[in-house]
VMD Tcl script that builds the backbone (N, CA, C; Angstrom):
set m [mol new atoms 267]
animate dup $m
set s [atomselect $m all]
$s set {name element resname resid chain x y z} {
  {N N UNK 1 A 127.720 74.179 97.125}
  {CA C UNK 1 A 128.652 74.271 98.201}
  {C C UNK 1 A 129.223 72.919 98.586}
  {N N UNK 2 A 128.465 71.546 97.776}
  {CA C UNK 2 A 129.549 70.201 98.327}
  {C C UNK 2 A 129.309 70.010 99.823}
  {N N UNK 3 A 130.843 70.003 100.457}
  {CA C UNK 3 A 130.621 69.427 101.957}
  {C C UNK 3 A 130.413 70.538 102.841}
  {N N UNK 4 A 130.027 71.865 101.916}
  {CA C UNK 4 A 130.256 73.116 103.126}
  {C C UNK 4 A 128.736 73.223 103.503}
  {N N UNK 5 A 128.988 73.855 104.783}
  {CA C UNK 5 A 127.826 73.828 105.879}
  {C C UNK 5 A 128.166 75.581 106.489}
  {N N UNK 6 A 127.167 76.377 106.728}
  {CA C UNK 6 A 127.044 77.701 107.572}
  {C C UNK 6 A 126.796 77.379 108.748}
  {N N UNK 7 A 127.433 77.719 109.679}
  {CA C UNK 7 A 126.732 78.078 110.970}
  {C C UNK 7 A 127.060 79.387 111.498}
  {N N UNK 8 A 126.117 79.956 111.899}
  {CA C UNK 8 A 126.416 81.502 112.415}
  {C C UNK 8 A 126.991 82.228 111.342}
  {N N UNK 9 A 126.898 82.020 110.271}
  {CA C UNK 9 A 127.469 82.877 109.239}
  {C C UNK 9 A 128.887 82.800 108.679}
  {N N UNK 10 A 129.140 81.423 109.371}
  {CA C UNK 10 A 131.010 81.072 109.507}
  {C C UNK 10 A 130.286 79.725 108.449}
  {N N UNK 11 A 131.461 79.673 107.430}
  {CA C UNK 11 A 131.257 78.340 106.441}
  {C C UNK 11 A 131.992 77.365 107.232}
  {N N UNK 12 A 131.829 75.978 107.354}
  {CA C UNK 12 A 132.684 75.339 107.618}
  {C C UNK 12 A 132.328 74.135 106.614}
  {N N UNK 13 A 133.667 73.115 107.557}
  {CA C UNK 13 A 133.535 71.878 106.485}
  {C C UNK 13 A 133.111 70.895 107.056}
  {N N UNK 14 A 132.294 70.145 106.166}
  {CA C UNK 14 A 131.491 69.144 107.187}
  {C C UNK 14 A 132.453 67.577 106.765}
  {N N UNK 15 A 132.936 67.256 107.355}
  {CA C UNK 15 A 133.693 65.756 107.634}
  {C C UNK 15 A 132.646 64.911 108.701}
  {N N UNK 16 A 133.071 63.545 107.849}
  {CA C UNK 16 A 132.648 62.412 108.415}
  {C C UNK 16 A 133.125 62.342 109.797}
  {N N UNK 17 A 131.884 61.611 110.535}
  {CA C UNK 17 A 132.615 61.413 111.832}
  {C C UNK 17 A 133.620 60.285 112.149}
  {N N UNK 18 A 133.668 59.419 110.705}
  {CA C UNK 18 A 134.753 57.991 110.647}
  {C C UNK 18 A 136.116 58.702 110.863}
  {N N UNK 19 A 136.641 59.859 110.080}
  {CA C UNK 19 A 137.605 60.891 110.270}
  {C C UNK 19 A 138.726 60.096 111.430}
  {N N UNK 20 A 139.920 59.227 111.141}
  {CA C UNK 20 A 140.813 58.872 112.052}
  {C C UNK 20 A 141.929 58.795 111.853}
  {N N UNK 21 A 142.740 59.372 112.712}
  {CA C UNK 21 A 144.189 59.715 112.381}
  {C C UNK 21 A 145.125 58.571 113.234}
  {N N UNK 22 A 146.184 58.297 112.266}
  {CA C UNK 22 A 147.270 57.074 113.120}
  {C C UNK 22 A 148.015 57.679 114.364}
  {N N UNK 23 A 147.971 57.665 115.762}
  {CA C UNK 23 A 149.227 58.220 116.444}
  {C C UNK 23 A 150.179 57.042 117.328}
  {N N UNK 24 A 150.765 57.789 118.327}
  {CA C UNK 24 A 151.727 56.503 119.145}
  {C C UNK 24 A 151.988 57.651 120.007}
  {N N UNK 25 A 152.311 57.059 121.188}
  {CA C UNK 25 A 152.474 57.375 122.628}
  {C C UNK 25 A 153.912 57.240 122.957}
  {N N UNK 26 A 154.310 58.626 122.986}
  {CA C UNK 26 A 155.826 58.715 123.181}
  {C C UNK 26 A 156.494 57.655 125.454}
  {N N UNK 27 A 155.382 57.625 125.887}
  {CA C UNK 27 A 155.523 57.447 126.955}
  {C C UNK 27 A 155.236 56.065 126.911}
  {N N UNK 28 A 154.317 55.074 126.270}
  {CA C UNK 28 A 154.043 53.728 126.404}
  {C C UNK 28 A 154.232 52.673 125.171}
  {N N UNK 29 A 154.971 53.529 124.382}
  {CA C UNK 29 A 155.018 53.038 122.464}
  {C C UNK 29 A 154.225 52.740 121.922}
  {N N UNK 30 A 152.967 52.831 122.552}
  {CA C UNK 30 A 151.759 52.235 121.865}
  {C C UNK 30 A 151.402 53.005 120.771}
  {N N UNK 31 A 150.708 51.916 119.785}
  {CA C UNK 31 A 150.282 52.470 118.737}
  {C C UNK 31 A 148.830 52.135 118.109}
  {N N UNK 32 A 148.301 53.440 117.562}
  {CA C UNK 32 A 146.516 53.185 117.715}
  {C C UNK 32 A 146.358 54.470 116.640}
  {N N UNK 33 A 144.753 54.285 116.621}
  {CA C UNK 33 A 144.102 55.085 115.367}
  {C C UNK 33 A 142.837 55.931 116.641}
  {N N UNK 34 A 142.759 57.037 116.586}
  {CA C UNK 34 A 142.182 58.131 117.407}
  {C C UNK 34 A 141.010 58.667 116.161}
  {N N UNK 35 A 139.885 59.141 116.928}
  {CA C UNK 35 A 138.895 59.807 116.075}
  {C C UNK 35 A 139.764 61.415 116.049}
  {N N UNK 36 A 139.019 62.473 115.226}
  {CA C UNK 36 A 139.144 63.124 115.266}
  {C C UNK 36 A 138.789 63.912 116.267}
  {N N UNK 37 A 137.622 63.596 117.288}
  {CA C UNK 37 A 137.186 64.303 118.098}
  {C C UNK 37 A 138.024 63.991 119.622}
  {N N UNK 38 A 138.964 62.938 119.206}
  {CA C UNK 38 A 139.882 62.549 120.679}
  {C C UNK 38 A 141.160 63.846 120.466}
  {N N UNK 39 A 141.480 64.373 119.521}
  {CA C UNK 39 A 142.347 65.691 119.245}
  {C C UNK 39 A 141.930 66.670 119.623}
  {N N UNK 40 A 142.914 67.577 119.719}
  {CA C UNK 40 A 142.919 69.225 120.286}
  {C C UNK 40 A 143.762 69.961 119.519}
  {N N UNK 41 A 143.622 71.059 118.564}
  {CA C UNK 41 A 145.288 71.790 118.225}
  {C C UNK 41 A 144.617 72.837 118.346}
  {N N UNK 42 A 146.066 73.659 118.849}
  {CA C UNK 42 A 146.536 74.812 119.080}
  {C C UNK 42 A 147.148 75.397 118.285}
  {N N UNK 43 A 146.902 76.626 117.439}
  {CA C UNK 43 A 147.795 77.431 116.815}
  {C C UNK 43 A 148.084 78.594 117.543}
  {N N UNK 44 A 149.685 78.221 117.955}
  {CA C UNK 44 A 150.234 79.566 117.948}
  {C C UNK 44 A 150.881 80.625 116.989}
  {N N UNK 45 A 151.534 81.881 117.742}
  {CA C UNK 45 A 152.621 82.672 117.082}
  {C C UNK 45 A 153.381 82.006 116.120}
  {N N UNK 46 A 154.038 80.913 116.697}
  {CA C UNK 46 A 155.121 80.281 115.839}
  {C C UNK 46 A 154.825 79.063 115.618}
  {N N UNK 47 A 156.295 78.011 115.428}
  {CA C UNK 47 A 156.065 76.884 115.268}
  {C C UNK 47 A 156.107 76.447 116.869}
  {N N UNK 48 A 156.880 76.968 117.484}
  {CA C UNK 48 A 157.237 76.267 118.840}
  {C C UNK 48 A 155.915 76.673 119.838}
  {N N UNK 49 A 154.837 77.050 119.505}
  {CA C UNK 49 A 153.825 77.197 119.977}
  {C C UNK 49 A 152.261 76.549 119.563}
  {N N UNK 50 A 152.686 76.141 118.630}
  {CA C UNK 50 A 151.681 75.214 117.422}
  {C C UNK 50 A 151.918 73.958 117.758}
  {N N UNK 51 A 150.921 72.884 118.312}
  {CA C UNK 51 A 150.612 71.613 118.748}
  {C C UNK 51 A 149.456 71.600 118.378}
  {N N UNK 52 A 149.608 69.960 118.816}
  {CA C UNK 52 A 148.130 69.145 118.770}
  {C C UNK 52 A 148.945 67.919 120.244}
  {N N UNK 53 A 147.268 67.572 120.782}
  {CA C UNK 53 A 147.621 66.670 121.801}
  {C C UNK 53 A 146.473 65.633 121.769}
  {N N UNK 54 A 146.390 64.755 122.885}
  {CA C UNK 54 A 145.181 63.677 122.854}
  {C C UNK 54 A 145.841 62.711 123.670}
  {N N UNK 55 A 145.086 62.016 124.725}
  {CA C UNK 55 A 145.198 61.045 125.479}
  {C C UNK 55 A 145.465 59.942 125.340}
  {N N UNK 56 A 146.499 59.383 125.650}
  {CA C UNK 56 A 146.897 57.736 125.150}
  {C C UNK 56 A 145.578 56.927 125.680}
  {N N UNK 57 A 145.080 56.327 124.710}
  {CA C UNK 57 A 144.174 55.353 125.274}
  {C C UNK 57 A 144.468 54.323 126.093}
  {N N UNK 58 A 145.998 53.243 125.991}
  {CA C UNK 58 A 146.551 52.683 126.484}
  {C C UNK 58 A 147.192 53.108 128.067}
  {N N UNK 59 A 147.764 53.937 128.306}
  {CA C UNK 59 A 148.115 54.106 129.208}
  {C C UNK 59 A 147.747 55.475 130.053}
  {N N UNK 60 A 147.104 56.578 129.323}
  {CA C UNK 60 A 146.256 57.397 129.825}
  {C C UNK 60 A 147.115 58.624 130.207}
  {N N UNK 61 A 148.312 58.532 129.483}
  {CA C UNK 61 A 148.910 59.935 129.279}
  {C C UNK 61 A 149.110 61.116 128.624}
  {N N UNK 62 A 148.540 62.048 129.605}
  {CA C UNK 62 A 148.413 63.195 128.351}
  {C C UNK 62 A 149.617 63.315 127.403}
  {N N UNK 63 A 149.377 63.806 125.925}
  {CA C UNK 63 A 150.205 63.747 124.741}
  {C C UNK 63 A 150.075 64.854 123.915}
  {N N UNK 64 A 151.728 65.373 124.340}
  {CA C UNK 64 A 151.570 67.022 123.221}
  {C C UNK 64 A 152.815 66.732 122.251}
  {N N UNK 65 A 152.339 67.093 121.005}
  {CA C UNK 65 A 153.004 67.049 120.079}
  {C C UNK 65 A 153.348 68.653 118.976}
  {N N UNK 66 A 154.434 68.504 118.426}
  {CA C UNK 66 A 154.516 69.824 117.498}
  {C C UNK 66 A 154.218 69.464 116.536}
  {N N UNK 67 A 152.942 70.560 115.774}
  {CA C UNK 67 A 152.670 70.453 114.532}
  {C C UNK 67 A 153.227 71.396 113.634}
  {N N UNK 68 A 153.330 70.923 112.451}
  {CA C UNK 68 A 153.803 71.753 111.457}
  {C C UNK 68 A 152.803 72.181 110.399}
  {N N UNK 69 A 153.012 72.808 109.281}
  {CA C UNK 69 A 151.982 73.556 108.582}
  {C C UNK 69 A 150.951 72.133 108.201}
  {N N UNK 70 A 151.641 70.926 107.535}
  {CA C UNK 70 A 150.902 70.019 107.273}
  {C C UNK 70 A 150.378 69.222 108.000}
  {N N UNK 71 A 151.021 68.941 109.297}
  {CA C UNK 71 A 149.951 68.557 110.081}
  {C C UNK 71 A 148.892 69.374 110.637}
  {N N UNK 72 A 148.910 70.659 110.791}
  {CA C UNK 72 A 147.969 71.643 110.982}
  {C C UNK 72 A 146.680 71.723 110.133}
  {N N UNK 73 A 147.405 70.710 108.853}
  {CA C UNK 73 A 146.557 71.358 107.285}
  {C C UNK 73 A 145.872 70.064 107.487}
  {N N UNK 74 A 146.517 68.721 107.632}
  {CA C UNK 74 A 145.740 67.617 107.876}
  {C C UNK 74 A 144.429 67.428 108.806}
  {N N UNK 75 A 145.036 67.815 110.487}
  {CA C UNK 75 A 144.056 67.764 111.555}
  {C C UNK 75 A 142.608 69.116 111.191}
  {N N UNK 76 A 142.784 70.449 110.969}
  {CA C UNK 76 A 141.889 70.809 110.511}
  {C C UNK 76 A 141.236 70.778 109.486}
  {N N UNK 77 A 141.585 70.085 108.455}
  {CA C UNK 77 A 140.948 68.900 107.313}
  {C C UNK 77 A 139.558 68.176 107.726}
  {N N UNK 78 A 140.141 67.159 108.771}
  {CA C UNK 78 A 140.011 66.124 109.230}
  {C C UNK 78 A 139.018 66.502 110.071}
  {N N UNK 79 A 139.045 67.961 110.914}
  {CA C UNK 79 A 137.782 67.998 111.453}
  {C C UNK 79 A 138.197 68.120 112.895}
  {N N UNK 80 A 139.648 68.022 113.371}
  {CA C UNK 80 A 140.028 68.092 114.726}
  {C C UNK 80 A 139.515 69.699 115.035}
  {N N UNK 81 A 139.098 69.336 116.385}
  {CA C UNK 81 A 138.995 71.168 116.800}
  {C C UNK 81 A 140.097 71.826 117.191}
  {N N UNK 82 A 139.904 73.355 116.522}
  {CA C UNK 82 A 141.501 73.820 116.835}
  {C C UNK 82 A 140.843 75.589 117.393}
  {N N UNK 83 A 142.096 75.309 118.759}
  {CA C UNK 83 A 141.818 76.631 119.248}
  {C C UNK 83 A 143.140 77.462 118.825}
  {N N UNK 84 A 142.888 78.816 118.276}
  {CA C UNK 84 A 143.798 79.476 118.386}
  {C C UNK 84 A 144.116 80.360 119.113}
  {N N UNK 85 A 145.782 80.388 119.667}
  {CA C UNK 85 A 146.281 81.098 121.241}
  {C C UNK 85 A 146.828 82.668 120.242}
  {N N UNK 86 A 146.342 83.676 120.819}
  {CA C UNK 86 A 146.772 84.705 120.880}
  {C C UNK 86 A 147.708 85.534 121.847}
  {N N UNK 87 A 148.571 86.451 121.406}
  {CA C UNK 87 A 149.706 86.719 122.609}
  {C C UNK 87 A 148.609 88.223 122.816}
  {N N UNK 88 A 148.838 89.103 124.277}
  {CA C UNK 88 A 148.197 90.082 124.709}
  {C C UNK 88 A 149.189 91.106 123.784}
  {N N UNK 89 A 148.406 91.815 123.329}
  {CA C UNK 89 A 148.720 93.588 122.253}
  {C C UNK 89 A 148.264 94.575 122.973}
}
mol reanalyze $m
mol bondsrecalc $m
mol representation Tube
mol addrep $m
């Protein structure tokens, strides 16, 4: 199984905790390298509902961004936790 790990009967993938992605802060231009565990994504319905966010370290503003299939494919790679939003049926 390599890097795969069970828990509860769900396989997952086990990533390093070094795991760090480049971002920048649309509000302070700053620019910095975030763990994976400073991320959040969201998959929605669509695209316009599909983000990822994380706190500027620099200036301490929350930060939402739109992801697309590959950044979706990257951050849950990488080990970011991702909740997925369901609409009510």
């Amino acid at each position: 199984m390599g890097n795969m790990s069970v828990v509860s009967g769900v396989p997952t993938v086990v990533v390093p905790e070094s795991v760090r992605f480049k971002a920048a802060c649309p509000e302070c231009r700053a620019r910095f390298e975030l763990a994976a565990a400073e991320f959040r994504l969201a998959i929605g319905a669509s695209s316009r509902t599909t983000f990822y966010s994380f706190t500027c370290p620099a200036c301490g503003a929350s930060v939402r961004r739109p992801a697309g299939e590959r950044i979706v494919e990257l951050l849950t790679s990488g080990g970011v936790r991702t909740l997925r939003l369901h609409t009510g049926v």
